[in-house]
N, C-alpha and C positions, 0 to 999 in steps of 0.2 A: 387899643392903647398899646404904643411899644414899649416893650420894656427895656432896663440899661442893660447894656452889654457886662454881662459877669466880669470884673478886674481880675486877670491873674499873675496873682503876684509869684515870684520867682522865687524857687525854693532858694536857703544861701548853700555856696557851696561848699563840695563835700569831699572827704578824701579817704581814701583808702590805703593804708601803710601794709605793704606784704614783705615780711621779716622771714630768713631762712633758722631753721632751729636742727640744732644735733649733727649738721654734716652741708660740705657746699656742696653743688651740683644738682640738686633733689628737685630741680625744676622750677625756679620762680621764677624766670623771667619767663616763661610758656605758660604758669598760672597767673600771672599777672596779664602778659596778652590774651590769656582765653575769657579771664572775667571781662577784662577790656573789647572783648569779641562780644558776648553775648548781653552784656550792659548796652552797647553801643546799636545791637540788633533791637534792642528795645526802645531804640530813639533817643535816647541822652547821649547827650555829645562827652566825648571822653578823650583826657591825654594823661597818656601816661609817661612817666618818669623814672627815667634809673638815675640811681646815685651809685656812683663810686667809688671805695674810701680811699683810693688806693691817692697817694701826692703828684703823681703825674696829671699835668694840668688837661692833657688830655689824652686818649689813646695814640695819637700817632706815632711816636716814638719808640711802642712796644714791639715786640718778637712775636710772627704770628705764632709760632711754634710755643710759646710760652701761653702766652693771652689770646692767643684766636684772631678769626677775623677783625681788621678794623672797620668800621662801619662808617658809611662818609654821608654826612647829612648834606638838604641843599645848601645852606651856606657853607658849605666848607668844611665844619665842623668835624674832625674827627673823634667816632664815639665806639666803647663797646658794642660786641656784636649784638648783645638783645635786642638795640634799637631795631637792628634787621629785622627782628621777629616782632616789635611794634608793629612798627609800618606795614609788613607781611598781611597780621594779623587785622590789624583796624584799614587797613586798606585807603591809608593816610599819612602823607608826608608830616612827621614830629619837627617840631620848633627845638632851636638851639639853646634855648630854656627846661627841654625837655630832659636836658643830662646835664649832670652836673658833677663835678669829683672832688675832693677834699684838695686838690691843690689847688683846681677853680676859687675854690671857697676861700683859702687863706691867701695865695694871691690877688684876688677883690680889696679883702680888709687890709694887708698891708698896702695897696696902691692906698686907698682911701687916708690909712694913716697917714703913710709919708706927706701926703696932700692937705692932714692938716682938716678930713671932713669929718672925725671927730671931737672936733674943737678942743687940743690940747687934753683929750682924759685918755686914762691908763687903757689901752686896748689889751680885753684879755678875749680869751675863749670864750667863757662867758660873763656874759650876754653878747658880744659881736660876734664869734664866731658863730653859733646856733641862730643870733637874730638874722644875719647874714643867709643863714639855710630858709630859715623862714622865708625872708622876702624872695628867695627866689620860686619855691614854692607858690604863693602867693599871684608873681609873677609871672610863672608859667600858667597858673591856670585863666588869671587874665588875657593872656595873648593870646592861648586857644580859644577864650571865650565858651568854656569847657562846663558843663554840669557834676561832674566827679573826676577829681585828678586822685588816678590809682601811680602810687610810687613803690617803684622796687627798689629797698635798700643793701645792696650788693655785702657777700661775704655771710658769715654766720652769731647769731646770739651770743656773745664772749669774746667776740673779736673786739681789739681794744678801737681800733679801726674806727669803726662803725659807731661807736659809744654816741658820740655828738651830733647824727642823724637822729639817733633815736629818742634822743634828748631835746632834738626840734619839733618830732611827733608827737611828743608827749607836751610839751605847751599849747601844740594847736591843739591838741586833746582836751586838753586841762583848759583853755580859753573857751573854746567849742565841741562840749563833750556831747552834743547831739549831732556833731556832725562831721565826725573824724573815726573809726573802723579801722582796728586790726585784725590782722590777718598771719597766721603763722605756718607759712612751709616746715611739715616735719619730714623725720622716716623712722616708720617702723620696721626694725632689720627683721631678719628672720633667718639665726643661724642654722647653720646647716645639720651639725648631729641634733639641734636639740627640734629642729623641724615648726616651731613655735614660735608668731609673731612677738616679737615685745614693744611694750608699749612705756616703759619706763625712764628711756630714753627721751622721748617727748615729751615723759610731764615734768621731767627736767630742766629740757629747756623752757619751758613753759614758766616755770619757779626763777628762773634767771631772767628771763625776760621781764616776771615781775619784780626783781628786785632793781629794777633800772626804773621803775615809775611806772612801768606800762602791764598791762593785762592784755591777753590777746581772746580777740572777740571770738575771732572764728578759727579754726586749725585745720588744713587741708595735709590729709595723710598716706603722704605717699611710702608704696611699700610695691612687694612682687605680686599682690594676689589683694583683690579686694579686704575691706575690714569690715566684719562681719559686724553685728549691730550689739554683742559684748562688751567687744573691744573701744566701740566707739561711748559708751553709757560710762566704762572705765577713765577711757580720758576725759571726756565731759565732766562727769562724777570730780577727780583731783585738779583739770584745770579752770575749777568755776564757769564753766560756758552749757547752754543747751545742748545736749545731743544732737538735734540737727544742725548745731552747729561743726561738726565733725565731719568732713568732706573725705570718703574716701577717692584717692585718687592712685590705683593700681597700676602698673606697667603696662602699658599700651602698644599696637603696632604703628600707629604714626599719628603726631604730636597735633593734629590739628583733627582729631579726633575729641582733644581736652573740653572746647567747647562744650562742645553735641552732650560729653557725660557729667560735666556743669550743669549745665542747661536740666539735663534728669533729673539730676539732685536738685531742682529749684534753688541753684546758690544764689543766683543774681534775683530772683524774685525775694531769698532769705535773706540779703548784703540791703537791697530796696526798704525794706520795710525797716530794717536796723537802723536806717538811715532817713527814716522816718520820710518815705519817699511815696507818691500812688503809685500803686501796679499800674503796669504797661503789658501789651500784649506783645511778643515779637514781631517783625518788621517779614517782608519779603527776603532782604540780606540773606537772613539764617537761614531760610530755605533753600538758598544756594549756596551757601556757604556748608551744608546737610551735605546738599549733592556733592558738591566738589568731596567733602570727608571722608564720602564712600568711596566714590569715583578711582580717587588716585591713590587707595588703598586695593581694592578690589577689580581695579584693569588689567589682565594681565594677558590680554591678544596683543600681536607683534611686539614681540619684550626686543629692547634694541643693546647693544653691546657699544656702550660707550664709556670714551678714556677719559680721564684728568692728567696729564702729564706735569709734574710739578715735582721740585725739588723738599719738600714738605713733608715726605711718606717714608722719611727712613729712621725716626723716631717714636712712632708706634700709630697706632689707626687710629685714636682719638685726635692726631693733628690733623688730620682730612676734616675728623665734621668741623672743628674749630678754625682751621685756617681757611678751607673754601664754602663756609657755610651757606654763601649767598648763592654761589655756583650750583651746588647742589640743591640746592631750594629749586632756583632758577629753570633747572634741568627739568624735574620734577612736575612743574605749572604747564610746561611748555610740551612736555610728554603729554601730558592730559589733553592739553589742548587738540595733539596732533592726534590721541588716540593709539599714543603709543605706550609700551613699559619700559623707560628708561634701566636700564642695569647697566650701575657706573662700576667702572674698573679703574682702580688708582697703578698710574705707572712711574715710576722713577728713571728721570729722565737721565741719570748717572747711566742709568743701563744701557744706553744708546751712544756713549765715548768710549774713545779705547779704537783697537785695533779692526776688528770685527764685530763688528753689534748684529746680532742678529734680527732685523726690521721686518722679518717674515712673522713675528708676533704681533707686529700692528696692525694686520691683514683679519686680524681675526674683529676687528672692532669697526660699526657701521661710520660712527664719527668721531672724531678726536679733537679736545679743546686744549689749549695750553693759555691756564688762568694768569692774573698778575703775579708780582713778585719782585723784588730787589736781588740785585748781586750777580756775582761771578760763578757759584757755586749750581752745575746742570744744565749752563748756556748753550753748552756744545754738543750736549744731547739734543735739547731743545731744538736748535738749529736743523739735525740729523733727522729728527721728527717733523717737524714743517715742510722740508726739503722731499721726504717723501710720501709724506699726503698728497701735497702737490704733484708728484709724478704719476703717482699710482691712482688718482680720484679718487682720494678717504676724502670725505666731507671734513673740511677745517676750520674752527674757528679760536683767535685769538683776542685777548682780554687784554689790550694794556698791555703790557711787556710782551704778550704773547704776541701783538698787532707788531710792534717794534720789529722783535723778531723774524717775524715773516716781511718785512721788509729789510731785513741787511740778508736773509738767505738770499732773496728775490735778487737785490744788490749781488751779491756771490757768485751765484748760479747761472742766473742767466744773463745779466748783464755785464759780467764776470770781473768784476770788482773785487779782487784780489785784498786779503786785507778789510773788507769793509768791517763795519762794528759800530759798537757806541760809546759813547763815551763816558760814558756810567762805568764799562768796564774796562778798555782803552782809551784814554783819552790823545795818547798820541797815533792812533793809528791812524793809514793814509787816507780811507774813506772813512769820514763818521758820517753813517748815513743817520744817528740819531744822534742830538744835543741837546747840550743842556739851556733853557732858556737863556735870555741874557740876564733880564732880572733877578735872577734867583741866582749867581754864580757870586756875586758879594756875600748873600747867607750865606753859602756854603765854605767859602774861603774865612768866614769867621768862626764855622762850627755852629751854625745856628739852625737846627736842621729838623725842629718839630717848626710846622706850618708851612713851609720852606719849598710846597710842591703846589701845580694849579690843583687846587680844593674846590671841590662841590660844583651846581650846575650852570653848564655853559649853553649857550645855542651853537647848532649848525645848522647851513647848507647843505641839502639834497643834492645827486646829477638824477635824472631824471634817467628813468628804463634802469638804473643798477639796481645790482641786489636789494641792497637797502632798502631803496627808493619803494620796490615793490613788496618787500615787509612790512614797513612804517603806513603807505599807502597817504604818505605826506611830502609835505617838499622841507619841511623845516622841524628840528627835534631840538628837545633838550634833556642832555643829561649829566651824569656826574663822574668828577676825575676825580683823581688822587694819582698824581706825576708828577715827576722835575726834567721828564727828558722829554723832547717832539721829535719829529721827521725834519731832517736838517732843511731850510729851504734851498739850498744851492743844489741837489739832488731829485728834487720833486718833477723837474720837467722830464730827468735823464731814465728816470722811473718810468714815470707814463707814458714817456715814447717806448719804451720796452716791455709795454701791455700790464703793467698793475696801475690797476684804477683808483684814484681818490676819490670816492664818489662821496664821499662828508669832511666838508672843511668848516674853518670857523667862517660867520658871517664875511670878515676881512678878506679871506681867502691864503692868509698867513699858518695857518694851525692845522695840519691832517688831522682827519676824528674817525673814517675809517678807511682803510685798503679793502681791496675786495678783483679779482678775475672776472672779467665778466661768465655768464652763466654757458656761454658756448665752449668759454674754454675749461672749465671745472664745474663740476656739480651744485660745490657751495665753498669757500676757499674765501673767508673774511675774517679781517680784522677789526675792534673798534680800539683806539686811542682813551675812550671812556669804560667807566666798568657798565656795563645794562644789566648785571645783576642786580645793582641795586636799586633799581626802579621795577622788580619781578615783581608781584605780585599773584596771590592765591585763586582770586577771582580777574585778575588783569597779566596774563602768564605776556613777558617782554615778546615785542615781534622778529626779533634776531634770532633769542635764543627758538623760537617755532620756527621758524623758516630755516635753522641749524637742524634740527627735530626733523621737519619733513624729508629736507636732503637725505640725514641717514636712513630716513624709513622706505624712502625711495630703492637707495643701497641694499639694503635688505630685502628690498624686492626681487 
């Protein structure tokens, strides 16, 4: 006799709120992608969300040097840099649902008002503004079609900011209190005469946290030096939660280690069951995502001497990781891959203008990249730099401004186009071998200048036997921009006939997407018009940036 197939019905879904407490920077969007990393090794589909309080509707607008990286999704979308470490980490393109900022949110409701889909009542804060966070929430976890949406709410406990996130967590709380999880990023300091963790700090924030509605379930406590099992019975003890709800999470050598020490601590199997979930075993993923952990921490044959050249580095070292975060990711995946140890050297490209530069410092580095960027400010370093990679056979590659670039030197140099440039930075000069679209030249003559650039991914065109071509090991790519300038077309053929290659155009044949030498006359000497950083991933390291990698390890040889 057969028997019925068992129905299984679908857990409802769940969410996860990861709140910063006591101080910003203490790591939640890397605790947010790790839980998100080892939740997702266990076979539950996950998307995670940042929120950001800040009233710019969206990142692009910002100062890297202020804000960091921007981060450019496939649609278009410009987002903070976490998203980078989403994607990174889950090894998965995020929805434009996936972010969301406090000027999103209020310009929504007032489009909606002015439109009248209110129906004439008082719009205040609350209920539309917080209902309005809701639905999107809601929303995004729809469109992933996602089993737990983990949300990082950007800034810290007390920030006035942030009040009206955590006022939308707390209804889905309060609505579905079996199936909504907080989570609170702390730090325990540890002054230096008195030598001794404190933990006082955190059951502070903890108290503030509850006096906005919310209690936090679980408290992940980051500090210099593990926390011993005292310390942790102490914060549990004052903040109402279990002790093993107490995550130590101590200073680390590299950030994708967080996992693997999750994973020890059974967080995701203790987050599971809070959330009234069955245990899952972990998947294959994790086991390579184990190996990669160690891997690119622990490689350290053929270590390679590679530059970043970038106007970004004369305001202190935290603008590097925040303004090239994807670059260096990027580098890193790609190192591993070839088996090599990346050692990045940041150089200021100012240093390369002026009377006498001395370029005998470049000689000391296997390859040298010059990433994106706007403005006038290191151009002509940059230029100085490209010009003699290319002479000298440094392996070269350019990112976006950096591809530009090496197409007005090439212009300069050896086509000797007196004058050439772009016109982002001259616009009356005699050759602009780069311009500005035509469509986007009304925005900009109006001042309208957030969105205002080609956003997110396009397709190209291979030439077959180029660099490219045997990186990709395709005839056809797509990826993602963030530009307002191209390769002028009146220049393109005058180019090619002077030996630089377009071997990636758009579909049309209208749009350069990358320059590049062929391999007989340089080593590696390419540019992409796209960023490929932002398609790098941990287990999928970009084929540009490895085939950049190989060249210098060659070099090195």
């Amino acid at each position: 006799m057969n028997k019925k197939p068992t129905k299984i019905t679908k857990s409802p879904h769940k969410y996860i709120f990861v709140i910063g407490g006591v101080m910003s920077g203490v790591g939640k969007g890397i605790a947010t992608s790790s839980i998100g990393t080892v939740l997702s090794a266990k076979g539950l589909r996950i998307n995670l969300v940042k929120v950001d309080p800040y009233l710019n509707v969206d990142a692009g607008t910002m100062n890297p040097t202020e804000h960091g990286e921007v981060f450019v999704l496939n649609n278009g979308l410009e987002t903070d840099q976490d998203m980078g470490n989403y994607e990174r980490f889950l090894n998965r393109d995020a929805s434009d649902y996936d972010y969301m900022t406090s000027g999103m949110i209020y310009k929504d409701v007032i489009e909606k008002e002015r439109a009248l889909k209110y129906g004439g009542k008082c719009v205040e804060a609350i209920p539309h503004i917080r209902d309005e966070i809701v639905h999107r929430f809601e929303h995004a976890a729809l469109l992933n079609k996602s089993d737990i949406s983990i949300v990082e709410i950007g800034g810290t406990i007390g920030d006035y900011q942030n009040v009206m996130f955590i006022e939308a967590a707390r209804m889905l709380k309060m609505k579905r209190p079996a199936d909504v999880v907080f989570i609170m990023v702390s730090y325990l300091p540890t002054p230096g005469k008195l030598g001794e963790m404190k933990s006082r700090p955190t059951q502070n924030a903890a108290r503030q946290l509850a006096s906005y509605g919310v209690n936090a379930d679980f408290i992940i406590a980051r500090a210099e030096t593990p926390l011993d099992y005292r310390r942790k019975e102490k914060i549990a003890v004052s903040c109402n939660i279990p002790t093993e709800h107490v995550i130590s999470a101590p200073d680390i050598e590299s950030i994708y280690d967080v996992p693997v020490n999750f994973e020890k601590d059974r967080l995701a199997e203790i987050l599971m069951n809070s959330l009234s979930l069955p245990a899952r075993a972990l998947g294959p993923s994790f086991t390579e995502w184990k190996k990669f952990a160690k891997g690119i921490k622990n490689f350290t044959e053929h270590p390679l001497n590679i530059a970043i050249v970038g106007k970004y580095f004369n305001t202190g070292d935290f603008v590097l990781t925040d303004a090239y975060i994807s670059v260096l990711e990027a580098i890193k995946f790609s190192g591993y891959a070839a088996k090599v140890k990346p050692v990045i050297h940041t150089v200021n490209s100012r240093d390369f203008e002026g009377k006498k530069p001395d370029y005998s410092v470049l000689d000391q580095f296997d390859g040298i990249i010059v990433p994106g960027g706007f403005g006038e400010s290191g151009i002509e370093g940059k230029l100085n730099v490209i010009r003699y990679c290319r002479e000298n056979m440094i392996p070269y590659f350019g990112l976006c401004y950096g591809m530009q670039l090496m197409t007005i030197e090439y212009a300069r140099n050896v086509l000797g186009l007196v004058g050439a440039h772009t016109a982002e930075i001259d616009p009356k000069a005699k050759h602009l071998i780069i311009d500005i679209m035509p469509d986007q030249k009304k925005k900009i003559a109006e001042g309208d200048y957030g969105g205002s650039m080609r956003l997110g991914r396009y397709p190209a065109k291979l030439v077959q036997g180029s660099v490219a071509h045997t990186a990709y090991g395709t005839d056809k790519i797509e990826e993602r921009h963030r530009h307002r300038y191209e390769v002028n077309p009146e220049y393109i053929q005058q180019i090619e006939d002077a030996g630089l290659v377009f071997s990636g155009k758009s579909p049309d044949g209208t749009l350069m997407e990358i320059a590049e030498l062929p391999r007989k006359q340089h080593p590696f000497f390419l540019g992409t018009q796209f960023h490929p950083e932002f398609l790098a991933r941990p287990l999928a390291p970009h084929p540009l940036f490895t085939e950049f990698m190989k060249a210098a390890k060659k070099r090195k040889k």
